[in-house]
C-alpha positions as a Markdown table, in Angstrom:
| # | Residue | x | y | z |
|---|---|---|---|---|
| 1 | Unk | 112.5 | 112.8 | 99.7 |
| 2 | Unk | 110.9 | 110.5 | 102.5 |
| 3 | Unk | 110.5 | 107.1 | 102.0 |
| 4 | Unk | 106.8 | 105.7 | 101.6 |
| 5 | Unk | 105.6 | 103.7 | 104.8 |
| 6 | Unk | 103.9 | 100.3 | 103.2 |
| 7 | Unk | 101.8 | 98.5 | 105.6 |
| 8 | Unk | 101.3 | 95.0 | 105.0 |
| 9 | Unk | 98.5 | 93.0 | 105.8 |
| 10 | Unk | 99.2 | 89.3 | 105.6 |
| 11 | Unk | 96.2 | 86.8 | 106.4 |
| 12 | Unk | 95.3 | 83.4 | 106.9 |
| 13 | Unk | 91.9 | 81.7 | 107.9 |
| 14 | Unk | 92.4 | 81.6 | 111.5 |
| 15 | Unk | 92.8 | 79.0 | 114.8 |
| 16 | Unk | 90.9 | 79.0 | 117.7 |
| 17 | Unk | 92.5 | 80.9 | 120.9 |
| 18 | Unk | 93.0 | 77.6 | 123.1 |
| 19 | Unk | 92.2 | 73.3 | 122.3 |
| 20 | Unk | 89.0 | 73.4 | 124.2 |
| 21 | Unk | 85.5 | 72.7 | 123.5 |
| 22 | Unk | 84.7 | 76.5 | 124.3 |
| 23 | Unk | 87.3 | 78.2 | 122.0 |
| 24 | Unk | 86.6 | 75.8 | 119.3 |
| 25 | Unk | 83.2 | 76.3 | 118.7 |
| 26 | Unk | 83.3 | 80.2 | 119.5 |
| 27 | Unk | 85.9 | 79.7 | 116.3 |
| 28 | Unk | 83.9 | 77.2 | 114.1 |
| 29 | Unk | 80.8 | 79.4 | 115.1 |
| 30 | Unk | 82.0 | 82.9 | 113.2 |
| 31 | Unk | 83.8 | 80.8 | 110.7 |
| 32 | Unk | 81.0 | 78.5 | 109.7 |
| 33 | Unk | 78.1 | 81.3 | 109.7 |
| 34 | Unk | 80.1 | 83.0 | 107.1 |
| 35 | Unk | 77.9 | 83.2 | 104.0 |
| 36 | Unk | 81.1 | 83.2 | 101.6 |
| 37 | Unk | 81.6 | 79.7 | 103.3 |
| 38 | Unk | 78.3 | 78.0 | 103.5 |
| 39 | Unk | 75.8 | 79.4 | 101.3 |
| 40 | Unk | 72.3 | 77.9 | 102.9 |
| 41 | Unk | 69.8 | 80.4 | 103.4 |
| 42 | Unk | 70.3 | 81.7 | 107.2 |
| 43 | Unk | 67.1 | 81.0 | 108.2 |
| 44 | Unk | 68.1 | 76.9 | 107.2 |
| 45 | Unk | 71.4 | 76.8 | 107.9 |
| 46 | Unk | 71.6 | 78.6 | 111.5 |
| 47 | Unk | 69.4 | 76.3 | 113.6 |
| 48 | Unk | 71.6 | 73.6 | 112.3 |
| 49 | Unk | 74.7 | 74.8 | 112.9 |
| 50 | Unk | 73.7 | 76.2 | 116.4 |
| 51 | Unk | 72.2 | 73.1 | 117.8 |
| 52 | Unk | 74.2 | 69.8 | 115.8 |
| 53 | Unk | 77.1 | 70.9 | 114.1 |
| 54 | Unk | 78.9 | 73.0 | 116.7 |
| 55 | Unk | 77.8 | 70.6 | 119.4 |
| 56 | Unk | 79.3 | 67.4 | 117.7 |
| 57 | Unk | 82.1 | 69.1 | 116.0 |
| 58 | Unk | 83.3 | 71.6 | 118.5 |
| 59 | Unk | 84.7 | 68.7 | 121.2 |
| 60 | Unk | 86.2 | 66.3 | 118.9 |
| 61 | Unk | 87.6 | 69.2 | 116.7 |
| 62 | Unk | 89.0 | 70.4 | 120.1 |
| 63 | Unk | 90.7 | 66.9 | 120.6 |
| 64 | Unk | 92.3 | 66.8 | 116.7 |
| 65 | Unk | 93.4 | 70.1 | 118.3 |
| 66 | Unk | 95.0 | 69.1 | 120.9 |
| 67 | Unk | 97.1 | 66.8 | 119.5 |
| 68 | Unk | 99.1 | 69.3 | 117.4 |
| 69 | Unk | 99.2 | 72.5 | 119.3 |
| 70 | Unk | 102.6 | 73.4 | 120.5 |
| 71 | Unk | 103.6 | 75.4 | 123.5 |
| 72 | Unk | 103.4 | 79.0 | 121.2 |
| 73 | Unk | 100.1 | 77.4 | 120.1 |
| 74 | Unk | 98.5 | 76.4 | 117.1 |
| 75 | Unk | 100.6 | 75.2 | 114.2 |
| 76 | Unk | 99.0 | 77.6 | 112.1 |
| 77 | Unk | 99.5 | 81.0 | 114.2 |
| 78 | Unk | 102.9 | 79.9 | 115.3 |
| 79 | Unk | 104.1 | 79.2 | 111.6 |
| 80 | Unk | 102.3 | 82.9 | 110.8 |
| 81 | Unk | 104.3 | 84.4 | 113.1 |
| 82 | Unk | 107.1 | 83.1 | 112.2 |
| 83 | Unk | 106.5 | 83.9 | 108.2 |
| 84 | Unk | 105.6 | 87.7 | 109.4 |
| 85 | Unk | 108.8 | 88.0 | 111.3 |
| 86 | Unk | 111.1 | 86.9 | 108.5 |
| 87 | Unk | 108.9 | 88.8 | 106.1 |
| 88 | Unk | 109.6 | 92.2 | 108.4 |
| 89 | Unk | 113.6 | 90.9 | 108.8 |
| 90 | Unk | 113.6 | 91.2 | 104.8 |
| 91 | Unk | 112.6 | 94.4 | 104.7 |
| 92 | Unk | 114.5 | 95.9 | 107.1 |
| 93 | Unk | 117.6 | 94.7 | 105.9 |
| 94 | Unk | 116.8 | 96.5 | 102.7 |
| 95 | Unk | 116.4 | 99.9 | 104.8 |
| 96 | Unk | 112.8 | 100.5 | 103.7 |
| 97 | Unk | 109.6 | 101.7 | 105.9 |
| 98 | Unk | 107.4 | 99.0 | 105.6 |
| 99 | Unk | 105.3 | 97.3 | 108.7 |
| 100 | Unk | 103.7 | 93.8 | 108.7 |
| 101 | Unk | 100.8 | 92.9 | 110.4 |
| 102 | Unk | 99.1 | 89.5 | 110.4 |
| 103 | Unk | 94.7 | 89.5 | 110.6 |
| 104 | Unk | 93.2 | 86.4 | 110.3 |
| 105 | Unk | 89.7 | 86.2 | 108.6 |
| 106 | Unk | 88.2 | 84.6 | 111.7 |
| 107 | Unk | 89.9 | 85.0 | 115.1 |
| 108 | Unk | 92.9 | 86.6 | 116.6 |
| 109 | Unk | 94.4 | 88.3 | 115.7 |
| 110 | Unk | 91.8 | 89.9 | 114.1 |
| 111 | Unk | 91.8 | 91.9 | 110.4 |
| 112 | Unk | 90.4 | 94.7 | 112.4 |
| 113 | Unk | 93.0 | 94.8 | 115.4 |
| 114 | Unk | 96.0 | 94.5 | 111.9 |
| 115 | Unk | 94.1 | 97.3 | 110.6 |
| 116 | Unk | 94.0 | 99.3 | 113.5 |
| 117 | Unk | 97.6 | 98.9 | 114.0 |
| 118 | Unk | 99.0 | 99.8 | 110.5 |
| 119 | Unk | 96.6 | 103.0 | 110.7 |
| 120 | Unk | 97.8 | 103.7 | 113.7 |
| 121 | Unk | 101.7 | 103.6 | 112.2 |
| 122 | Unk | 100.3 | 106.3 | 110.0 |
| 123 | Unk | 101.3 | 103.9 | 106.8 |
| 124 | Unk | 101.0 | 105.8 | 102.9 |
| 125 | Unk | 99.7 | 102.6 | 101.5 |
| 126 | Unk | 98.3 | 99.3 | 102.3 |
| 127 | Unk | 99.1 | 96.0 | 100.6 |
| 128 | Unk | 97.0 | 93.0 | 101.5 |
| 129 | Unk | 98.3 | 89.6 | 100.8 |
| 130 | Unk | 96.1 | 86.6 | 101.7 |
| 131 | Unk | 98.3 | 83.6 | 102.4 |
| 132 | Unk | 95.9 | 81.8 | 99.8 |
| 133 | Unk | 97.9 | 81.1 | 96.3 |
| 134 | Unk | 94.6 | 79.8 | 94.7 |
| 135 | Unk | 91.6 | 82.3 | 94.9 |
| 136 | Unk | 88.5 | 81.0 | 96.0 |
| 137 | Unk | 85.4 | 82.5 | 97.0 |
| 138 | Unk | 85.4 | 80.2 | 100.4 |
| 139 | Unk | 88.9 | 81.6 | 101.7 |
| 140 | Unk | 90.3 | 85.0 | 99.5 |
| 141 | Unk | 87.1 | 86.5 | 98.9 |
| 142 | Unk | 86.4 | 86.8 | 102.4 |
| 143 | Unk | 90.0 | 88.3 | 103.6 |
| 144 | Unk | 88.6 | 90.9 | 101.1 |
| 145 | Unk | 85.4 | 91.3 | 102.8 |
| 146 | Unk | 87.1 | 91.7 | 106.3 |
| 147 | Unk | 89.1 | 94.0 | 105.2 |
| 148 | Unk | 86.4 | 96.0 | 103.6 |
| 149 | Unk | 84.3 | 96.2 | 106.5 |
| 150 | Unk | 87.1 | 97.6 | 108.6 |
| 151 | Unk | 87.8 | 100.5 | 106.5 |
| 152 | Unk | 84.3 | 101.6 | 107.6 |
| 153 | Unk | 85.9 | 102.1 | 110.2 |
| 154 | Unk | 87.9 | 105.2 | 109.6 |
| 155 | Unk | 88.1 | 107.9 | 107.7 |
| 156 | Unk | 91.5 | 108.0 | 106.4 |
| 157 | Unk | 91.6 | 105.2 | 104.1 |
| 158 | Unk | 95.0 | 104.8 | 102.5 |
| 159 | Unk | 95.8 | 103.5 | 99.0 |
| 160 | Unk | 95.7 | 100.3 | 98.7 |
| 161 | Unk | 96.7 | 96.6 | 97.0 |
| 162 | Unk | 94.9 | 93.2 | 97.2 |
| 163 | Unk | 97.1 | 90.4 | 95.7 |
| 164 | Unk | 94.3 | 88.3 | 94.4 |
| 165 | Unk | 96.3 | 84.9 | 93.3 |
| 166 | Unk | 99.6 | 83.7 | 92.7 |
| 167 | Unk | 98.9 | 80.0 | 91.8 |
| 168 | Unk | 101.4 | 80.2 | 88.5 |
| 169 | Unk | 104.0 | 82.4 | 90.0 |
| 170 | Unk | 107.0 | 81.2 | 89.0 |
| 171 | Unk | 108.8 | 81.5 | 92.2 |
| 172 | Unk | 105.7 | 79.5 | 94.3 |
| 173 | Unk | 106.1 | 77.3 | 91.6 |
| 174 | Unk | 109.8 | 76.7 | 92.3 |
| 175 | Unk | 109.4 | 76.6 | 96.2 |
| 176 | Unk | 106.8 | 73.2 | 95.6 |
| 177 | Unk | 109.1 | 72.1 | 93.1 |
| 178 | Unk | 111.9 | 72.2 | 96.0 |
| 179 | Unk | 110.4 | 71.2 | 98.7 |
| 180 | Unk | 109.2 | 67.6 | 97.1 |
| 181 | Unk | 112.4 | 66.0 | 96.6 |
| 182 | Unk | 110.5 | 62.9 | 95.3 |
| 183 | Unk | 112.3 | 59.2 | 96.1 |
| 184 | Unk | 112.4 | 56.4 | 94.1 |
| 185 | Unk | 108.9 | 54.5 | 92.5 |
| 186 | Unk | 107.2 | 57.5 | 94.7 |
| 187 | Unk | 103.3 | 58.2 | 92.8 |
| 188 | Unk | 103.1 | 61.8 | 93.7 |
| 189 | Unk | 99.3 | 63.2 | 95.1 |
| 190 | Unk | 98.5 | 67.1 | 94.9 |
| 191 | Unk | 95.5 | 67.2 | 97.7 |
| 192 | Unk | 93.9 | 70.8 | 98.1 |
| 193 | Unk | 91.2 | 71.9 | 100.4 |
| 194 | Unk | 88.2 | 70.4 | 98.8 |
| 195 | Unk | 84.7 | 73.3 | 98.1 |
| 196 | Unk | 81.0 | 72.1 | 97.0 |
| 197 | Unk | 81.1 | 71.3 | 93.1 |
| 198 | Unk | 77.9 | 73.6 | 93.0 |
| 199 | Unk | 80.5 | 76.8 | 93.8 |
| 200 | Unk | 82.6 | 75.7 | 90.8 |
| 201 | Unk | 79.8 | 75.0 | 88.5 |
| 202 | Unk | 78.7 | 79.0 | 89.6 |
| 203 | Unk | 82.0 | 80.2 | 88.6 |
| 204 | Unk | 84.4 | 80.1 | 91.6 |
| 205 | Unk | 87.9 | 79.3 | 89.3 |
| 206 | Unk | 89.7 | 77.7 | 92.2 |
| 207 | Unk | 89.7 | 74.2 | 90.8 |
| 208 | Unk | 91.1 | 75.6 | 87.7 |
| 209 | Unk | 93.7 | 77.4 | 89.6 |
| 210 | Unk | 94.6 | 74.4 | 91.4 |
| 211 | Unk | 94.9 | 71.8 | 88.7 |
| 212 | Unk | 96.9 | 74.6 | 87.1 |
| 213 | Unk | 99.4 | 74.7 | 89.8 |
| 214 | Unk | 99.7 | 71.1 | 90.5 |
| 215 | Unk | 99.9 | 70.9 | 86.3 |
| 216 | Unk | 103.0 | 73.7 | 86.3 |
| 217 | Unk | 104.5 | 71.7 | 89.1 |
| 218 | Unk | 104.4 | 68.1 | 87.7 |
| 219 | Unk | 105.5 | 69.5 | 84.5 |
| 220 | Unk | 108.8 | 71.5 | 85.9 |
| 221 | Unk | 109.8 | 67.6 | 87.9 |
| 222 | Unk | 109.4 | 66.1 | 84.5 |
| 223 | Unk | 106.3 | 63.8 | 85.7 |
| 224 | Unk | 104.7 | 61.6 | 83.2 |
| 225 | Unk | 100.9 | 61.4 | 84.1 |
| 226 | Unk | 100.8 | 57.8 | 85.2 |
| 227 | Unk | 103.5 | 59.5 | 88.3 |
| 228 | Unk | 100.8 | 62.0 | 89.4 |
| 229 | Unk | 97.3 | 62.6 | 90.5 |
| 230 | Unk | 94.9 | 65.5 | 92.1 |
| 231 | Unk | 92.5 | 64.9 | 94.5 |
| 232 | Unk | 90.5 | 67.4 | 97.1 |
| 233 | Unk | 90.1 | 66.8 | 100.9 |
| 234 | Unk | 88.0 | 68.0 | 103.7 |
| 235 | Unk | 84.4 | 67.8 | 102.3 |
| 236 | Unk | 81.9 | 68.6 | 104.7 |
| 237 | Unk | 78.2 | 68.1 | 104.5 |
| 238 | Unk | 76.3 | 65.8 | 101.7 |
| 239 | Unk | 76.6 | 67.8 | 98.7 |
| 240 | Unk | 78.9 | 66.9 | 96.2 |
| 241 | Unk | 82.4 | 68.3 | 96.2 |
| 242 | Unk | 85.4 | 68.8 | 93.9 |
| 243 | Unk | 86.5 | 65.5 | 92.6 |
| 244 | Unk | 88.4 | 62.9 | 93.2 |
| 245 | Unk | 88.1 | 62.9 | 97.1 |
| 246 | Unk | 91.7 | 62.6 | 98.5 |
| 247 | Unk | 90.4 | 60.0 | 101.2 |
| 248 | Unk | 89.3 | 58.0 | 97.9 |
| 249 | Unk | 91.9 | 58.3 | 95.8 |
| 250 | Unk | 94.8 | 57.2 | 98.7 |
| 251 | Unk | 91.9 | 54.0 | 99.4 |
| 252 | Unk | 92.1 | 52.9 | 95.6 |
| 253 | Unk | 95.9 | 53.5 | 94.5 |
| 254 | Unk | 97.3 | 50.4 | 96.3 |
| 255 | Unk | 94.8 | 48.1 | 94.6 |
| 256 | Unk | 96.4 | 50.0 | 90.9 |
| 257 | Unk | 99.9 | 48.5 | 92.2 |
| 258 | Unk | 100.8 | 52.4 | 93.6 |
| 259 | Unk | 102.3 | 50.7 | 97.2 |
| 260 | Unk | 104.6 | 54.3 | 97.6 |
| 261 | Unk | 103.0 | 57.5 | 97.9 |
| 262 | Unk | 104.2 | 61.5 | 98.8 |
| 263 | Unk | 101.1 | 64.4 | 99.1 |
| 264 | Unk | 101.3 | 67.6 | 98.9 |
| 265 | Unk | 99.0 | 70.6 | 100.0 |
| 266 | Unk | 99.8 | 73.4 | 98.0 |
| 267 | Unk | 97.1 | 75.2 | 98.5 |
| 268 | Unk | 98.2 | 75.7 | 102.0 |
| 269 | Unk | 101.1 | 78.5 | 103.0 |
| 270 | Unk | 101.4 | 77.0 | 106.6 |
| 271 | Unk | 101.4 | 73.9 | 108.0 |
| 272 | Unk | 97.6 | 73.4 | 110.5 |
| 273 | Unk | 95.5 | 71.2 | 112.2 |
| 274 | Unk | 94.1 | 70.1 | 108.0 |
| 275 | Unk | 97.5 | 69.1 | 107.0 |
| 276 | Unk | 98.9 | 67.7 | 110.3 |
| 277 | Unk | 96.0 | 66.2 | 111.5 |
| 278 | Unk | 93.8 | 65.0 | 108.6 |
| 279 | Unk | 96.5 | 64.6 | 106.1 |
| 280 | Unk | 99.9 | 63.4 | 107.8 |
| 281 | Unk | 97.7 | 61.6 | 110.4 |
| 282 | Unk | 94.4 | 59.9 | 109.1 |
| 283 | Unk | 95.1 | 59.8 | 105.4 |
| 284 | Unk | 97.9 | 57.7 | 105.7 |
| 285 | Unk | 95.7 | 55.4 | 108.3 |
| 286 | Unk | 93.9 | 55.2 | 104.9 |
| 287 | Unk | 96.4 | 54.4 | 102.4 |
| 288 | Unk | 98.3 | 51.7 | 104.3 |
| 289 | Unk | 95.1 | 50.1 | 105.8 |
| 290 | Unk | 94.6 | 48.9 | 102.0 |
| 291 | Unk | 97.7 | 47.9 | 101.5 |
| 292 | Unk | 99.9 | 50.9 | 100.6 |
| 293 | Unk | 103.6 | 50.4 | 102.0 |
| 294 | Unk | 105.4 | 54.1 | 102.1 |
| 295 | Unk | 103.4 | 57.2 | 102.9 |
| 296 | Unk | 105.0 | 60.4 | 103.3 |
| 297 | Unk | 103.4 | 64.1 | 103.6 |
| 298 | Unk | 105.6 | 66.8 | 102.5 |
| 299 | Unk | 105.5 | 69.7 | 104.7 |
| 300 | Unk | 103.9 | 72.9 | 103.6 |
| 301 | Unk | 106.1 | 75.9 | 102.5 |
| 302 | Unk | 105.7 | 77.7 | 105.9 |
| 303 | Unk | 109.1 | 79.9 | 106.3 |
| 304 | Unk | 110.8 | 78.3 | 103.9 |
| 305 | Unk | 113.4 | 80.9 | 102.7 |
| 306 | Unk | 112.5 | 80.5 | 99.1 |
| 307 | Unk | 108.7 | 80.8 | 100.4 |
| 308 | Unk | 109.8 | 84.1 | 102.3 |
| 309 | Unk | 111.4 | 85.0 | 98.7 |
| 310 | Unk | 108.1 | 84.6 | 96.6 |
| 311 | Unk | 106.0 | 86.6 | 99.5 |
| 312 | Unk | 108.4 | 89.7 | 99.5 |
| 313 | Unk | 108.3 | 89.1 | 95.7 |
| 314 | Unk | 104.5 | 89.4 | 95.7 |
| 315 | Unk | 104.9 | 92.3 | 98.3 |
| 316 | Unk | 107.5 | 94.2 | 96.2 |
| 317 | Unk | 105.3 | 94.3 | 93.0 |
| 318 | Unk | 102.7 | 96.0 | 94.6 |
| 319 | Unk | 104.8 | 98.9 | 95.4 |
């Protein structure tokens, strides 16, 4: 009896093609008129974005861009890669027909162009993993709506999986738990992306999902609750967002005595231009210009082995 060919769609937001003004705001421009991620009425929200944000943002982003993209380019593609190449090593070791492609939500490479290529391979079944392990409406949701729109596209849609969460999974649970190797008087912060409190009060379950995770986590290192904190980064716009604000928190915790601090970006699968930039970079500017002493950012998973384990895990159980 043959074997079933699984196709595998991983995906992650996306990166601009090159660090320049251009490519930046051609990237910020598809990802910021995405209705899943700003909401605003078109008819408001377009002039604005056309002729302030992408203007002002698109060369200074480029610059934060700069500073972190390597010679394969951006952290985030080049970590991808790297996570879909081990992820293909697995399964061919085991001897089974299975082909992974990587489509970001916006850029390249495309949803479509991963699509096109697993259709092409003539796969049985489809199995589409977002590289998100809480849902949100902001960043799963529209991985699913990509994906959707290419299957108009063809004719010959497959079966197909869509791995919705995994933000209590015990083995992503375990890989944070490994990777924080917390040192001595250390206060431990869980940052995640930050989204507009308004999208929470209207039912998107991400903050739930992540105070879950970073509960699961603190619990399995044995952490008392004066050892640990959450806090969301990256709001954008004047709205308010998820609380506490990360900038905020790392601003106030030297004045409580907290001079030692590690964070942590679960909600992020690869290390990016958020984590490396904003994070590693500016927060600790933050934190020490108030008088904080130790800061350290522990990396994301990325291709961790025991990160590789709980993605072929994930993979697996849709089969």
């Amino acid at each position: 009896m043959l074997k079933p060919k699984i196709g595998v769609l991983l995906s992650n937001l996306g990166t601009p093609d090159e660090p320049t003004p251009i490519a930046v705001k051609r990237y910020l421009k598809q990802f910021l008129s995405d209705p899943r991620v700003i909401d605003l009425p078109k008819g408001k929200w377009l002039p604005i974005l056309n002729f302030i944000v992408l203007p002002r943002r698109s060369p200074t982003v480029a610059k934060n861009y700069q500073s972190v993209w390597g010679t394969d380019g951006s952290p985030l593609l080049t970590i991808s890669r790297q996570q879909q190449k081990a992820i293909q090593s697995y399964f061919d070791q085991q001897d089974k027909d299975f082909i992974i492609e990587l489509g970001m939500t916006y850029g390249n490479p495309s949803i479509d162009q991963a699509m096109k290529n697993l259709l092409a391979n003539k796969v049985d079944k489809i199995i589409v993993l977002p590289l998100y392990p809480q849902y949100s409406s902001t960043t799963t949701a529209p991985v699913f709506d990509a994906f959707a729109r290419s299957l108009t596209h063809y004719k010959n849609i497959v079966p197909f999986e869509f791995i919705h969460n995994y933000y209590d999974h015990p083995l992503y649970i375990n890989a944070l738990v490994n990777s924080i190797k917390l040192e001595r008087n250390e206060f431990l912060v869980f940052s995640f992306h930050g989204i507009p409190q308004r999208y929470d009060d209207e039912g998107d379950y991400y903050a739930y999902h992540c105070r879950e995770t970073a509960r699961l986590v603190a619990q399995s290192l044995k952490l008392e609750d004066h050892q640990w904190c959450i806090a969301f980064q990256s709001r954008f716009g004047r709205e308010e967002w998820l609380k506490p604000y990360t900038d905020i928190i790392l601003q106030e915790l030297p004045n409580k005595g907290i001079k030692k601090v590690a964070v942590i970006c679960p909600g992020f699968s690869t290390d990016c231009l958020e984590t490396l930039e904003e994070i590693a970079e500016e927060n600790k500017e933050y934190f020490l210009s108030s008088g904080g002493e130790h800061y350290r950012y522990i990396p994301a998973l990325n291709d961790n082995p025991d990160h590789i384990d709980l993605l072929t895990n994930l993979i697996e159980g849709k089969c």
